[in-house]
C-alpha positions in Angstrom: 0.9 -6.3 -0.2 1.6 -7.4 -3.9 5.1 -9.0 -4.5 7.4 -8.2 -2.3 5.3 -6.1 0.7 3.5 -7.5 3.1 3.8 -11.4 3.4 4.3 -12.0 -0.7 6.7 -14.1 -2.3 9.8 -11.6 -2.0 9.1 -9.9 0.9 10.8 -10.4 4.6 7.8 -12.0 6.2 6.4 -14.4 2.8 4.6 -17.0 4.3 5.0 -19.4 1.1 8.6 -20.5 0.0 10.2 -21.4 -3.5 10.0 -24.9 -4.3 14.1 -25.7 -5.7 16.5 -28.1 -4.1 18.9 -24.9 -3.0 18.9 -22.0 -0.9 17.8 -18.7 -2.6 19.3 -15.3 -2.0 18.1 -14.1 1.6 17.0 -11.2 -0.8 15.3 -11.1 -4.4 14.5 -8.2 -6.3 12.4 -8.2 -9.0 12.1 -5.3 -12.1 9.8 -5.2 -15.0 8.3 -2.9 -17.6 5.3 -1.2 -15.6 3.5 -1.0 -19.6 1.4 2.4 -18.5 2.2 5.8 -19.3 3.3 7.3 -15.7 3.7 11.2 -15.1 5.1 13.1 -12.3 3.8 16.5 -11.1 5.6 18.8 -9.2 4.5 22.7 -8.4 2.4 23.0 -11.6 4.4 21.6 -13.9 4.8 18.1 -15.1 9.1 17.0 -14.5 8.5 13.6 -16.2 6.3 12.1 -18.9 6.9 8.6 -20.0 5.6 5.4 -21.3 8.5 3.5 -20.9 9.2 3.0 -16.7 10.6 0.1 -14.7 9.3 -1.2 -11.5 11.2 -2.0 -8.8 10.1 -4.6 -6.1 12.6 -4.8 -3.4 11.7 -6.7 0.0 10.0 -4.8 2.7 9.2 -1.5 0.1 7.0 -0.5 -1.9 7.3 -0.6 -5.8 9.4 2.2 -7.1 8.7 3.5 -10.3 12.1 4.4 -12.4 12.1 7.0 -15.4 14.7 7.0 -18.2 16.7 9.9 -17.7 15.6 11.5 -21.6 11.9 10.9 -19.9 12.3 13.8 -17.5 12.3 17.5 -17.5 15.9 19.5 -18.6 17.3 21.1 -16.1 15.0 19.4 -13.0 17.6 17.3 -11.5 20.0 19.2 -9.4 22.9 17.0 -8.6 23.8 17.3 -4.1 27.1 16.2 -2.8 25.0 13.3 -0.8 26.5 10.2 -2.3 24.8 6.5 -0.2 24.9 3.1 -0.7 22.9 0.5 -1.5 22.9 -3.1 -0.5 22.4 -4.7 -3.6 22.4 -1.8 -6.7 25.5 -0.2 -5.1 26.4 3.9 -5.1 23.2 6.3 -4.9 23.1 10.0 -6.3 20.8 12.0 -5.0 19.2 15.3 -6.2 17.1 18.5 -5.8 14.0 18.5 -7.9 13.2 21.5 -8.8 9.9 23.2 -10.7 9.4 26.6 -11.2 9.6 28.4 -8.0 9.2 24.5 -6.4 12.0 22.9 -4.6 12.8 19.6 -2.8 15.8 18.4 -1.9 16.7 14.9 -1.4 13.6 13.6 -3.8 15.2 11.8 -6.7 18.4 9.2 -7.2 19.9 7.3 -8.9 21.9 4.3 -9.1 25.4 5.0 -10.9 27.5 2.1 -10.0 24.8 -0.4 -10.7 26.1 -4.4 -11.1 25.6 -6.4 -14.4 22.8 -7.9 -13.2 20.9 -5.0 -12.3 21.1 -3.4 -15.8 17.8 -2.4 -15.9 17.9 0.6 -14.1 20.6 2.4 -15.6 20.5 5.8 -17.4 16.6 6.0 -14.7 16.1 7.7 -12.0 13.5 7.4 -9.3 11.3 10.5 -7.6 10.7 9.9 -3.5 6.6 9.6 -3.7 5.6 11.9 -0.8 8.2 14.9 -2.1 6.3 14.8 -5.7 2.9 16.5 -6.0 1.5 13.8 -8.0 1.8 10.6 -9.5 -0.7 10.2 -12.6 -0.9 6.7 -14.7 -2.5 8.4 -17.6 -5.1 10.8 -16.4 -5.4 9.4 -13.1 -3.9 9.8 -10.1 -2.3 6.9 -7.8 -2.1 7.4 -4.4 -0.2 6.0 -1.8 2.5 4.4 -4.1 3.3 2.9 -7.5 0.6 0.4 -8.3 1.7 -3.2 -8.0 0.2 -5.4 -10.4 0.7 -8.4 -8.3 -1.5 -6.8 -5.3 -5.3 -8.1 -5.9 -8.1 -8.0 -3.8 -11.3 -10.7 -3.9 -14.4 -10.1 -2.3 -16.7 -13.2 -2.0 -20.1 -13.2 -0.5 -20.9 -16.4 2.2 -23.4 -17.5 4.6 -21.3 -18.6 7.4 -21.7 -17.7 10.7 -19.8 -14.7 12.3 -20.2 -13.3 16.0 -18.1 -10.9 17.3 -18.2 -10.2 21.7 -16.4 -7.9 23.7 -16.7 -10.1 26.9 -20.5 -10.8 28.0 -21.8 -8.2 24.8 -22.6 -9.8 21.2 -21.7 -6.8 19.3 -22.1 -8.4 16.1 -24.0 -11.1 14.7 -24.7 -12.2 10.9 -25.0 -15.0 8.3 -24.4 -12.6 5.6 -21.0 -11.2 6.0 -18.6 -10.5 2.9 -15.1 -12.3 3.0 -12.6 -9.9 1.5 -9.4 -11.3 -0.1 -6.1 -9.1 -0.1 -2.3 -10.4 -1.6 0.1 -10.8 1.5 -3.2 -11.0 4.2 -5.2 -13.4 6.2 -9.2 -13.1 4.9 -11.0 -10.4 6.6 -14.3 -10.4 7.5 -16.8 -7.6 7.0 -20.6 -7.4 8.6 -23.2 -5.1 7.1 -24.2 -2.6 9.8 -27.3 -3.6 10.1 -25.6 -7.0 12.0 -24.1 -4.2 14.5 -25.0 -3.6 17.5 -24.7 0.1 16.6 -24.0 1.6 20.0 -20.9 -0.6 20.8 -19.0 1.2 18.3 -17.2 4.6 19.4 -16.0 6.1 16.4 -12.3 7.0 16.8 -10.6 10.4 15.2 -8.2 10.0 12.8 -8.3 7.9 9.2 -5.9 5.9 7.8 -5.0 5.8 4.0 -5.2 2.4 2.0 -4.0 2.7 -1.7 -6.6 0.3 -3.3 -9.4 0.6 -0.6 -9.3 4.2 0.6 -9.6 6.2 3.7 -10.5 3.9 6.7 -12.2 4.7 9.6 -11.9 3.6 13.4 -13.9 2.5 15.9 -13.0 1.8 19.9 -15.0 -1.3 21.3 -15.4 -0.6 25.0 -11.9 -0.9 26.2 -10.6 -2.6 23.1 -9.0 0.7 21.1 -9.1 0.7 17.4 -10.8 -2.6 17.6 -13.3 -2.5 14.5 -12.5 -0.3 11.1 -14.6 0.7 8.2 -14.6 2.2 4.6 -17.2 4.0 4.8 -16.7 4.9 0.8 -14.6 2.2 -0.8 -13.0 3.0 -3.7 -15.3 2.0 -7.0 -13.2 -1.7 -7.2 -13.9 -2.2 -3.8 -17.4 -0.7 -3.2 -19.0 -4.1 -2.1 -17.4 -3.2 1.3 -18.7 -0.2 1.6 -20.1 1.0 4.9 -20.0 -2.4 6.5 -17.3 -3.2 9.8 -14.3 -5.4 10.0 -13.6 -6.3 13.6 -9.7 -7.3 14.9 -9.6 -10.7 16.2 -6.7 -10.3 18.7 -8.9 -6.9 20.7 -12.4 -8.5 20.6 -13.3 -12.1 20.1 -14.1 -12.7 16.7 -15.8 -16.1 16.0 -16.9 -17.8 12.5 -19.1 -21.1 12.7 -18.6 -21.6 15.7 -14.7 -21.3 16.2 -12.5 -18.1 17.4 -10.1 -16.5 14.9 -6.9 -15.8 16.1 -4.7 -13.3 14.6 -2.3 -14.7 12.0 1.6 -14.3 12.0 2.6 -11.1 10.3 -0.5 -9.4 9.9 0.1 -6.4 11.3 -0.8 -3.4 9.3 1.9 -0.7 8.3 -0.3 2.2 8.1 0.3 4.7 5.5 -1.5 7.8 6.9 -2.7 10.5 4.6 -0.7 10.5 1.1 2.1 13.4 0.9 0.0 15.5 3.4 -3.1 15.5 1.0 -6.5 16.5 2.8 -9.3 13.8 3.8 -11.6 15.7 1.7 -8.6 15.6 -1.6 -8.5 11.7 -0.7 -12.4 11.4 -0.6 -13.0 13.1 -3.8 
């Protein structure tokens, strides 16, 4: 996903490459102004306010949103003895948040011994997503992780032929399915459930979290587990989607005009499960 998850420019697994005569870095990391007013919540109280963060895109993570240090809270940061080290922004401090009667160790650090060319992030700190109670870009609140403004999605509506078997059994069948677009993925294919053969679909328990779709839904196809998923609400910049099935190539056989679609390189999903333990019904509303 976005910039450096997934298969984007930065990340482990990009699938593109840098057009220059040399070899780059085996790793690039990439920080910019995020330009929104980002708060953290933590207990009932809000431990940093600030319109003036930094993203950080580092391969194979998600973005990390860091706060200037005069940004957040007196007294919040509890300095620990646990000193690490990183790769490429060198020695890590790590604190206790704490809020009121609220405490979590381990859920903030910073980078003290940070090279010249990582000036950016000094005098910030970062807050581990899942230990805060809340992230909020204004009066909103993002789940899953800091939004990455290089993560899009693009759903385009087509006429081309999709059938989808499980051995002998059509179970789907429609020239009317939506194509769906997403940074650092192959195209997916969804089919309105109308083009389902409605019985072939055993609805699995369990839901997965997706930060800019939602919670997802799973569905076994006779043998084939968690062969077919659905959003059954999309989120409202996704909503097209809404209700209809996506069906995974390499458990049933997935075919568009008339040729099989095999599963591409690297396209395996990282799930992210439910966001800092938060309820389906929380997620949902």
């Amino acid at each position: 996903m976005g910039l450096a998850w997934q298969q984007g420019p930065l990340a482990t697994g990009a699938i593109g490459r840098f057009l220059v005569p040399g070899d780059l870095p085996e790793r690039l990391l990439f920080a910019e102004p995020l330009r929104r007013r980002m708060r953290v919540r933590l207990g009932d109280s809000w431990i940093a306010d600030s319109e003036d963060v930094v993203l950080l895109h580092e391969p194979a993570r998600y973005p990390v949103a860091y706060f200037p240090l005069a940004d957040v809270v007196a007294d919040v940061l509890e300095a620990e003895a646990r000193t690490t080290q990183h790769k490429d922004l060198g020695a890590t401090a790590w604190f206790t948040v704490r809020a009121g009667e609220t405490s979590k160790r381990r859920s903030a650090w910073q980078h003290t011994e940070l090279p010249d060319y990582a000036s950016d992030l000094k005098g910030r700190v970062a807050f581990a997503w899942r230990a805060m109670d809340a992230f909020f870009e204004e009066d909103e609140r993002i789940v899953g992780h800091a939004a990455d403004a290089y993560h899009r999605i693009d759903i385009r509506q087509t006429s081309r032929h999709l059938v989808v078997r499980d051995g002998e059994r059509v179970v789907a069948d429609s020239s009317r399915p939506l194509v769906l677009f997403e940074s650092g993925f192959a195209p997916r294919w969804y089919v309105p459930r109308e083009d389902v053969e409605h019985d072939a679909l055993t609805p699995v328990e369990g839901q997965t979290f997706c930060p800019y779709k939602g919670l997802c839904s799973y569905y076994d196809i006779g043998a084939a587990g968690h062969a077919a998923w659905s959003y059954q609400e999309a989120w409202t910049e996704v909503r097209r989607i809404s209700g209809m099935v996506s069906f995974e190539a390499d458990k049933v056989e997935v075919e568009l005009d008339g040729k099989r679609l095999e599963p591409e390189p690297g396209q395996g999903v990282i799930s992210h499960g439910v966001d800092r333990d938060l309820s389906v019904e929380e997620l949902s509303g």
